[in-house]
C-alpha positions in Angstrom: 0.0 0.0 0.0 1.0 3.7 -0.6 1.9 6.0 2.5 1.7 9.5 2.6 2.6 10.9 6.3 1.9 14.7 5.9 2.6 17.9 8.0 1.4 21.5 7.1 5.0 22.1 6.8 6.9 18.9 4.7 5.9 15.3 4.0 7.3 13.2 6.7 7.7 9.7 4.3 5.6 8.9 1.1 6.6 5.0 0.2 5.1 1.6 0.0 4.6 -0.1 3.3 2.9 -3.4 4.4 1.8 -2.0 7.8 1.2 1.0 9.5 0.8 1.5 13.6 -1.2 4.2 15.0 -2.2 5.6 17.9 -5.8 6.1 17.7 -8.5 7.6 20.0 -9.4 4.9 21.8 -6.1 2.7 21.5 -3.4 2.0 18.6 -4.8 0.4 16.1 -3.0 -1.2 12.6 -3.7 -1.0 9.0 -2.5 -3.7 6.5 -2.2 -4.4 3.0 -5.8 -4.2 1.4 -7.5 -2.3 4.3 -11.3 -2.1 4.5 -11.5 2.3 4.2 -11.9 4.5 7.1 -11.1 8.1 8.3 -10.0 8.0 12.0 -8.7 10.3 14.7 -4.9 10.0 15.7 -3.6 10.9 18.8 -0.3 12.4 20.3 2.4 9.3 20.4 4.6 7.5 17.3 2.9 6.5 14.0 5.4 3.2 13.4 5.6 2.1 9.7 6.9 -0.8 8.0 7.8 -0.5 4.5 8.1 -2.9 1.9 11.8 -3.6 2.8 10.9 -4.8 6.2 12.7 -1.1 7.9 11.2 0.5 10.5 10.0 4.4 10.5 8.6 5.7 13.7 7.4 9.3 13.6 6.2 11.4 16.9 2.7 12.9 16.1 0.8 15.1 18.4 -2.5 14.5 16.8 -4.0 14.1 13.3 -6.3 12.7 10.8 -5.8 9.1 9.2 -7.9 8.2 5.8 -7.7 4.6 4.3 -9.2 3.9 0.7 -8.2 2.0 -1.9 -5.0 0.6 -0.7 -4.0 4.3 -0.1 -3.2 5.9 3.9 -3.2 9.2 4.0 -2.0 10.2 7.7 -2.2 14.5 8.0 -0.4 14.8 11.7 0.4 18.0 14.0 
């Protein structure tokens, strides 16, 4: 799936990944390959991504908006 981790002020990674971490509003919460779509509420704490070389990303959020759809995440964060 495509990645897109956005701030107003740069793009924090844009890459292929087979699993994204977040922390959500009432827990983390993980998005996979093929994802059913959804827009959710992230909170403050580390968005962890794995791309498709099996690497790690963590990246400190204080709050945003996640969207899932069509094997796309879109993650806008504080």
């Amino acid at each position: 799936m495509v990645v897109d981790v956005i701030t107003p002020d740069k793009t924090l990674f844009s890459g292929n990944a087979g699993l994204v971490r977040i922390p959500g509003i009432d827990g983390s919460f993980e998005v996979l390959d093929h994802h059913a779509p959804l827009v959710s509420i992230i909170v403050k704490g580390t968005v962890t991504i794995i791309d498709d070389k099996k690497q790690n990303h963590d990246i400190e959020v204080n709050g945003g908006v996640i969207e899932v759809n069509n094997n796309t995440v879109k993650i806008l964060a504080e």
